[in-house]
N, C-alpha and C positions, 0 to 999 in steps of 0.2 A: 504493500500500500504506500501511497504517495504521503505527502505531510498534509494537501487541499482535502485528501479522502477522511485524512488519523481529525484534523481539526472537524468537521462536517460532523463525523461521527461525537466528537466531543463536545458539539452543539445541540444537537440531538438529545442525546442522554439528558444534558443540562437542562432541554427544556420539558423532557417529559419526566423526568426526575422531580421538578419544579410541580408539577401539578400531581403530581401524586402523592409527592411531602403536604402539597396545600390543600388536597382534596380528598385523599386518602385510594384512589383508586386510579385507572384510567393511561398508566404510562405505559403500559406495550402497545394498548391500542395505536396511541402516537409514535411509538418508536420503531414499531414493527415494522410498516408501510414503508415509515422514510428508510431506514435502515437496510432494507432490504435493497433501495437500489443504489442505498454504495458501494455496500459490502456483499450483500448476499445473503440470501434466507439462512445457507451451513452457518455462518460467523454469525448473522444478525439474530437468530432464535434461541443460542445457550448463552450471547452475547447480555441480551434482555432479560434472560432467568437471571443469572448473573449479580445483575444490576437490580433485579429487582426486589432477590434476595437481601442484597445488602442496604437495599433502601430501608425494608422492611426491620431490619437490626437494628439499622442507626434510630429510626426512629421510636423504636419501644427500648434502647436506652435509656431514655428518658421519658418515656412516655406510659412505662410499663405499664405501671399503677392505674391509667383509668382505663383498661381492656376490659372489658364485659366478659371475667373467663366463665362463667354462665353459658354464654354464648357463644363465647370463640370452641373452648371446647367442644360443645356441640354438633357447631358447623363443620370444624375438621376431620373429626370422626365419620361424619355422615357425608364428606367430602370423599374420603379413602375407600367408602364402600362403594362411593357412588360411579368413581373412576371405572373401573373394569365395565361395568358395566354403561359407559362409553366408548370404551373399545370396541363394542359389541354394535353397537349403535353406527361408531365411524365405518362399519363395512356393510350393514345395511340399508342407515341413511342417507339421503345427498346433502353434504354440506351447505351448498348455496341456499337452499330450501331451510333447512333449520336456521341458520344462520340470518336471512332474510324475515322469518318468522317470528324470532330472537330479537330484529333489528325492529319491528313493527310494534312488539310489543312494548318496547322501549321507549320510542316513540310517542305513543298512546297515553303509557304511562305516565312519561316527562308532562306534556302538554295538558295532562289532563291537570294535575296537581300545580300548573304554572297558570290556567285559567279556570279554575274553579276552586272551592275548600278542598282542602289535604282528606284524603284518608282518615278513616282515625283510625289512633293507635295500636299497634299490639302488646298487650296486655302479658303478655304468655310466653318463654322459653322457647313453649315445645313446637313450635315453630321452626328453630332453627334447624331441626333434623328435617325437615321436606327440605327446606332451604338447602342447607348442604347439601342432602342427597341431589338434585334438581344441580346445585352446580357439578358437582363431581361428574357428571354425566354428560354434562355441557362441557366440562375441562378435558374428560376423555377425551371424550370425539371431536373437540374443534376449539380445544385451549380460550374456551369464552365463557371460566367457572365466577369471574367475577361478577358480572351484573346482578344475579340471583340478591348473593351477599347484600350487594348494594341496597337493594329497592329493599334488603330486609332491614339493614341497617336504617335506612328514611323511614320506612313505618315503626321501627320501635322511638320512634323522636331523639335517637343520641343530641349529644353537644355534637358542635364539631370537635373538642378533642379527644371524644368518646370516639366519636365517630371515625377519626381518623386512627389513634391506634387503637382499636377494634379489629380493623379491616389489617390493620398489619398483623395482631395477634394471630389473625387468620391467616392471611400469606406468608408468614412466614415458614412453618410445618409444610402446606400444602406444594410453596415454592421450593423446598428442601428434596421434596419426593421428585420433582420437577428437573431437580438438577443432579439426581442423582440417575437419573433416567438417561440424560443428556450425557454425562460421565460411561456409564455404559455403554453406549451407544457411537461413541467415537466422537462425540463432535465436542469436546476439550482439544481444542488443537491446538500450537504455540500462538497460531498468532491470535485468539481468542483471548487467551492467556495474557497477552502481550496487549491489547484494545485495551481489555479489563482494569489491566494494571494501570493504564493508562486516566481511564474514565474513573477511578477510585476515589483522588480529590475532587473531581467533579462533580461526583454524587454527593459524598459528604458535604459539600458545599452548597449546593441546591437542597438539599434535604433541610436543613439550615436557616436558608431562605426563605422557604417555604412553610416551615414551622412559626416565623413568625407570622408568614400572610397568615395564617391556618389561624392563630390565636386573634388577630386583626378584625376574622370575620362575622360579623352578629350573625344572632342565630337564625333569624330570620332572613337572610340575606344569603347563609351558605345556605339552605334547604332549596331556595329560588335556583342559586348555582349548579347545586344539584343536579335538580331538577331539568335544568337546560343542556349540562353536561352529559347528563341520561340520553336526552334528546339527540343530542349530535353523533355519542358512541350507535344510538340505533341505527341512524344515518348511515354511520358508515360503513356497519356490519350488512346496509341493503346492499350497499353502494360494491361491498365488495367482494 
């Protein structure tokens, strides 16, 4: 790789790094796309686990204490089961089609909660085992376990700084399975290794950033974000 390719990529990371420290979700979506046509889906897919395992570290650092482990456990556990049985799904499903249906929902969702009253709440835990299961089955088959999470985490009303390390509490286990998969599989290669090391302060540094936008934003203001944020990942899941 050239140094306009090694810089591009360290743009990239920095800015979906950035919205995933401040929002708690949503950074492959963004990094994936671009990424892919600097580098390559081989480098840009364990490149992103990577990244976004360590996102998920830096920020329950410090943020441990307000995880919802209630919940996060829950979601994980019923995440791991749900997997396999996305495998199963990715050979007799079409992706474009779940995915597009994925993105619709999303959509609906976002829009509906942006012009009309919220949902109300849920009350109740036991929820988060459909949730989990529902993503693990979506992560299987087409690496798209986070949205579920999400719209669970908006209807139980978190803070945003619930809200945000919550969702790490939860990516971080699931993203670990993620990378140990990628390690198997051959696709730790030097120069993966070599980006990583590379994009390291990078993350740490956006994540940073991004914890203060995160504490910055009322609560009513990040649920709207949200909400729009939902809106545009379903976008782009038709889109793509």
């Amino acid at each position: 790789m050239d140094s306009t390719s090694t810089i591009l990529v360290l743009v990239i990371i920095f800015f979906s790094t950035f919205v995933r420290s401040a929002l708690g979700f949503g950074d492959a979506l963004i990094a994936m796309p671009l990424l892919a046509f600097v580098v390559g889906m081989q480098t840009a897919t364990p490149l992103v686990a990577m990244g976004a395992s360590t996102i998920a570290f830096t920020i329950l650092l410090k943020s441990w204490r307000k995880v919802e482990i209630k919940a996060a456990w829950r979601l994980v556990i019923s995440t791991w089961i749900g997997i396999p049985i996305g495998l199963f799904f990715l050979k007799e499903a079409p992706e474009s089609l779940i995915k597009a249906i994925l993105g619709i929902l999303l959509v609906v969702f976002g829009l509906y909660n942006l012009i009309t009253p919220q949902l109300p709440r849920l009350k109740t835990e036991k929820w988060a085992y459909a949730t989990g299961l529902l993503a693990g089955i979506l992560g299987g088959a087409y690496n798209t376990n986070g949205p579920p999470v999400v719209v669970y985490g908006m209807l139980r009303k978190w803070t945003p700084e619930k809200f945000r390390a919550t969702l790490q509490g939860y990516f971080l286990p699931t993203g670990a399975a993620i990378l140990i998969g990628h390690g198997l599989s051959g696709l730790w290669t030097p120069e993966v290794v070599r980006l990583y090391v590379y994009c390291l302060p990078v993350i740490i540094g956006s994540v940073l950033v991004g914890g203060i936008v995160n504490q910055k934003i009322p609560k009513g203001k990040f649920d709207k974000i949200i909400y729009g944020f939902l809106v545009v990942i379903g976008l782009l899941l038709i889109v793509r």
